[in-house]
N, C-alpha and C positions, 0 to 999 in steps of 0.2 A: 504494500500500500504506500510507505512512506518512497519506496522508490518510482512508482509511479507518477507520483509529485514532482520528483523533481527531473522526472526524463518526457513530462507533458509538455506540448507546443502551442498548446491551445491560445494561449495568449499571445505569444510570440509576435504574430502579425500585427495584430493590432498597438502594441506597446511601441513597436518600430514604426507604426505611422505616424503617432502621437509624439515620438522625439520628433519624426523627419515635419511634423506641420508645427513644432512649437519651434525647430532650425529654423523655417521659413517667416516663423512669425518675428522671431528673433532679427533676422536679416533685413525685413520690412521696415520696421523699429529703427534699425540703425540708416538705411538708406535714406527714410524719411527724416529720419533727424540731424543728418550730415546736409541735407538740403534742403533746412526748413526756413530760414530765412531767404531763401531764394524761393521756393516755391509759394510762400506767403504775396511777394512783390509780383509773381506769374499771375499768379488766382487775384488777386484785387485788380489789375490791369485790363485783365480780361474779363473782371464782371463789369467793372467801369463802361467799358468797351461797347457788352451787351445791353447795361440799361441805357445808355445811350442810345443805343440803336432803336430797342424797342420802344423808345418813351416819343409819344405822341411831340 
């Protein structure tokens, strides 16, 4: 019994997607946050840009 515990795979797959999507969440994180003050001056330029456009 107790070797069956520890020779099961059951979990395996799932444990390795949950590191590989908290890797990517992690890498998210850091690429946003290395270009957040540029990204902040992209996005207000270009809503400026749209209400402009759209406003009567």
């Amino acid at each position: 019994m107790l070797k069956d515990l520890f020779t099961s795979e059951a979990g395996v797959t799932s444990i390795e997607y949950a590191l590989l999507g908290a890797l990517i969440a992690v890498a998210i994180i850091a690429a946003l946050s290395a270009t957040g003050q540029e990204n902040g001056g992209i996005w207000g330029r270009w809503t400026a840009s749209f209400l402009s456009a759209i406003s009567p």
